[in-house]
C-alpha positions in Angstrom: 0.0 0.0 0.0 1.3 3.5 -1.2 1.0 6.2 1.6 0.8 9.2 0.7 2.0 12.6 2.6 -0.3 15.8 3.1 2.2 17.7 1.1 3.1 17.0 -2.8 6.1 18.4 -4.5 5.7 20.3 -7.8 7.3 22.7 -10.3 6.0 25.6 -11.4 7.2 28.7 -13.7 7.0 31.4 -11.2 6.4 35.2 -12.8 7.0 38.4 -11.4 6.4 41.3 -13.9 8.4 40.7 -16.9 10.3 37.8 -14.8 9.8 34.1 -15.5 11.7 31.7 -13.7 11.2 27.7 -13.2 11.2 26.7 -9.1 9.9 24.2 -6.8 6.7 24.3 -4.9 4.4 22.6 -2.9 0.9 21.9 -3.2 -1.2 20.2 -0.3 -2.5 16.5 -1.3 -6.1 15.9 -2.0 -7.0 11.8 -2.8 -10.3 9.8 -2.2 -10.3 8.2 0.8 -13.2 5.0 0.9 -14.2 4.1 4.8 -16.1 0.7 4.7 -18.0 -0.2 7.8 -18.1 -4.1 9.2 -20.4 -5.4 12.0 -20.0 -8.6 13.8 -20.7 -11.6 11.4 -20.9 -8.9 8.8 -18.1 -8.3 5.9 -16.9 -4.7 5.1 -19.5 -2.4 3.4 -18.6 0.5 1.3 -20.2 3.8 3.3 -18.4 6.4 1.8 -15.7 8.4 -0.6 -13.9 11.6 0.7 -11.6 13.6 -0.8 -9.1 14.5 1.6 -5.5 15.5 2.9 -3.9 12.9 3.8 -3.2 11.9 7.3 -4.9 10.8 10.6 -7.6 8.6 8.0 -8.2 6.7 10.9 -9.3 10.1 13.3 -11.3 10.9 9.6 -13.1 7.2 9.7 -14.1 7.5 12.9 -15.4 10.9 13.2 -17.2 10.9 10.1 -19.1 7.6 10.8 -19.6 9.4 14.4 -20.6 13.1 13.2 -23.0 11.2 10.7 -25.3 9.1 13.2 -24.2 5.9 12.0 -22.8 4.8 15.3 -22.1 6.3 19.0 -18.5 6.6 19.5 -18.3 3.4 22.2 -19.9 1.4 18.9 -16.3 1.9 17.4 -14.1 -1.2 18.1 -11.1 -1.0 15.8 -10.0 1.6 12.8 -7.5 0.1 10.4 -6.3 0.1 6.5 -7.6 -2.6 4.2 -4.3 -4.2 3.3 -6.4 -7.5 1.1 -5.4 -8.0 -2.3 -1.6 -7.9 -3.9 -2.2 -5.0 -6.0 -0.9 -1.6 -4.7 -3.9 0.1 -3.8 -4.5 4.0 -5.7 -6.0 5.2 -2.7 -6.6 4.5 0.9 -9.1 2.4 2.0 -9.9 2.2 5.9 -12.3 0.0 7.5 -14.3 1.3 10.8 -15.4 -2.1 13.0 -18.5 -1.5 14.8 -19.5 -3.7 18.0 -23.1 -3.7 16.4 -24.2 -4.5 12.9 -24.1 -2.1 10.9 -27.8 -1.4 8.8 -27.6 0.3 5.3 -27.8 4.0 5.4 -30.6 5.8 4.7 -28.7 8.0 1.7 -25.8 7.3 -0.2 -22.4 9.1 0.9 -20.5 10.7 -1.8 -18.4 13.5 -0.2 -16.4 16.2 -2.1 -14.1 18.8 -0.3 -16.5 21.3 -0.2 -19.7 19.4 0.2 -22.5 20.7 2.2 -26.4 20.5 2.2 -29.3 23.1 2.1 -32.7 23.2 2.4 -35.2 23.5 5.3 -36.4 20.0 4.9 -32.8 18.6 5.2 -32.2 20.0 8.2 -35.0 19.1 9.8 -34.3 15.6 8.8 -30.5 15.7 9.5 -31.2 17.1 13.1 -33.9 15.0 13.9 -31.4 12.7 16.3 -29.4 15.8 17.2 -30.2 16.3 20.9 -29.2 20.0 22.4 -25.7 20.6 23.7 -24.9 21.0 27.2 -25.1 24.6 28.9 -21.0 24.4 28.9 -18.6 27.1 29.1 -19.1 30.5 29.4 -15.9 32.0 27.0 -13.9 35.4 27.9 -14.1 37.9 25.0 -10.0 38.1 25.6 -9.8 34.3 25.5 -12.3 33.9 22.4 -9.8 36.1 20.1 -6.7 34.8 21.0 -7.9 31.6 19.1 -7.2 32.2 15.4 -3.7 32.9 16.4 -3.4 29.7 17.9 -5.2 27.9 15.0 -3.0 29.2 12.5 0.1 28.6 14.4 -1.0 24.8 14.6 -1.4 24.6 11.0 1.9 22.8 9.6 1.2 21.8 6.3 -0.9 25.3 5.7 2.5 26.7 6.0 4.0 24.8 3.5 1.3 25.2 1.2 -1.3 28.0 1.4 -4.3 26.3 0.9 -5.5 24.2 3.3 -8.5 24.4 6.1 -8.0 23.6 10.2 -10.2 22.7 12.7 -9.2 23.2 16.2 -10.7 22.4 19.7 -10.2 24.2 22.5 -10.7 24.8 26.3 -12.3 28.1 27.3 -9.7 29.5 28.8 -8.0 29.3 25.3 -6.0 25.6 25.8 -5.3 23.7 22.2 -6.7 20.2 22.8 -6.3 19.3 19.4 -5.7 20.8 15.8 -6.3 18.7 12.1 -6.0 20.2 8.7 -7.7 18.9 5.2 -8.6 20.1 2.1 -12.0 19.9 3.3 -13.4 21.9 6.2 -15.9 19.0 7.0 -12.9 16.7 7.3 -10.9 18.7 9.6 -14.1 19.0 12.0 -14.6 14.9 11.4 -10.8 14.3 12.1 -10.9 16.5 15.5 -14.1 14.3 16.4 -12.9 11.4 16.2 -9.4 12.2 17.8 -11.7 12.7 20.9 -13.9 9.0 20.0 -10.9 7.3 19.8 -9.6 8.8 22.8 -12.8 8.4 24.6 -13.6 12.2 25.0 -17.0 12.5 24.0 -19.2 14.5 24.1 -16.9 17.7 23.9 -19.1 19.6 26.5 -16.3 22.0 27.5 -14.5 23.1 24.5 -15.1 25.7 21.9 -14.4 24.5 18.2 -12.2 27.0 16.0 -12.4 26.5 12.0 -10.6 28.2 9.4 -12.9 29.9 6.7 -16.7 30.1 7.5 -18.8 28.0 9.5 -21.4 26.1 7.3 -24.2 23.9 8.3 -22.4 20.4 8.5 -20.0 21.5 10.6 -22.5 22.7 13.4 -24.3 19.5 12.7 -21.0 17.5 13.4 -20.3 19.7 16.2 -23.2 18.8 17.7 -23.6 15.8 17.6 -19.9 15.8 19.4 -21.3 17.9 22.1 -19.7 21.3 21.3 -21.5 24.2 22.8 -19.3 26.8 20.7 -18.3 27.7 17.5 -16.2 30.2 16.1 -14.6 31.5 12.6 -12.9 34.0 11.1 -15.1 34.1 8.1 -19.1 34.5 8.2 -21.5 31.4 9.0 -24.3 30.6 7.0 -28.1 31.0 7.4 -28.5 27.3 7.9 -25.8 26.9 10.3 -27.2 29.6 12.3 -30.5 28.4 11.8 -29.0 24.9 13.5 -27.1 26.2 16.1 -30.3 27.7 17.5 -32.3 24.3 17.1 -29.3 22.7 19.1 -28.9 25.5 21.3 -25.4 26.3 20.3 -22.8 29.4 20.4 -21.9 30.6 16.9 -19.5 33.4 16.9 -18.0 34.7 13.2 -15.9 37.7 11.9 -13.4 36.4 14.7 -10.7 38.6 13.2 -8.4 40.8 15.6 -10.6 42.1 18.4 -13.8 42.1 16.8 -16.5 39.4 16.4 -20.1 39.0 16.2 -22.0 36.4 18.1 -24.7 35.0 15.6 -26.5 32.3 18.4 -26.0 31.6 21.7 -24.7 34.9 23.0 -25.0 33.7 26.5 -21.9 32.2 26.4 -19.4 34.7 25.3 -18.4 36.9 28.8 -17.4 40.4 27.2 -15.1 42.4 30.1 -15.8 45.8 30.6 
């Protein structure tokens, strides 16, 4: 099996004014990644195709089979790579092992890096399992924008390539618990998830999530489901995600740039000092 890094080496003709000159670069890696699911007395089902940065697959596996309802995170008995057949495989393929059988989903999962849903109808249907968070922490204004500045400065292969999204959880006093990057928002959210299943730290009910770029619907839907009361972004959410973090009774706080923010839900939980 070929493993692949996060970051892929390239050349490029670099031009600057009337300047043209042939260096290296580096672009960050984005290749489908298949999770199967396998119950007992069950063989491994395909569930899903993501594009994805590689690295931490397994965290990926098991937070998107978490974040998506199929099983509670004590369901998940083993994450590993399918290593059957002789031929080198083009991509990854990891296989989630569930302590109950696994039932066909309800929808088919076909997951690009940008992905998302809309529509009231969806959501009502997608957070019709989603109980409300926990009351949780109540987060210091001076806290709340330190965390960009610690997102970024977690965000390793972003520096080596410019274009890639993090998701990072937090305490409330502004403690790094964790920080994943992938090409796709939703995966960087699923990865942090299922760090914490793995690790047997769910549900989240003290931490604040940080994302890079905006905050869509999926990702307060995952975030839910993983028991995090609060949200935050540097870009704006959406009118979906807000809509959700209301139904769930979560924080959503955008703009987060410098020492400005707006609080789009759950204002109750930001403390601003005087």
């Amino acid at each position: 099996m070929s493993v692949r890094r996060p970051v892929t080496p390239v050349r490029v003709r670099a031009v600057d004014g009337a300047a043209a000159a042939d260096r290296p670069d580096r672009l960050v890696t984005e290749e489908p990644l298949e999770i199967r699911v396998e119950g007992p007395g069950q063989p491994a089902r395909p569930l899903a195709v993501t594009m994805r940065t590689p690295g931490h697959d397994f965290d990926l596996a098991a937070g998107f089979v978490v974040t998506e309802q199929l099983a509670r995170a004590d369901e998940v008995v083993t994450v590993s790579y399918c290593l059957a057949g002789v031929d080198e495989q083009r991509f990854n393929v990891v296989t989630v092992v569930l302590r109950r059988p696994v039932a066909p989903p309800e929808r088919p999962f076909a997951v690009n890096a940008s992905c998302g849903i809309c529509g009231a109808a969806t959501l009502d249907a997608a957070l019709r399992d989603v109980p409300p968070v926990a009351a949780g922490p109540t987060v210091a204004r001076s806290a709340l924008v330190q965390l960009p500045d610690r997102l970024r400065d977690a965000q390793a292969v972003f520096d080596a390539t410019g274009g890639l999204h993090a998701a990072g959880l937090f305490r409330a006093n502004g403690a790094r618990v964790v920080v994943r990057e992938d090409v796709g928002r939703h995966n960087a959210v699923d990865k942090v998830v299922g760090h914490l299943a793995r690790a047997g730290g769910l549900p989240a009910s003290d931490t604040v999530l940080a994302v890079s770029g905006r905050v869509s619907y999926e990702i307060v839907q995952k975030a839910a489901v993983a028991g995090i009361p609060i949200l935050c972004a540097v870009s704006a959410p959406s009118s979906l995600a807000v809509d959700a973090a209301h139904r769930t009774g979560q924080t959503v706080v955008g703009f987060l740039r410098g020492a400005r923010f707006n609080v789009y839900a759950g204002p109750e939980r930001v403390a601003v000092e005087h």
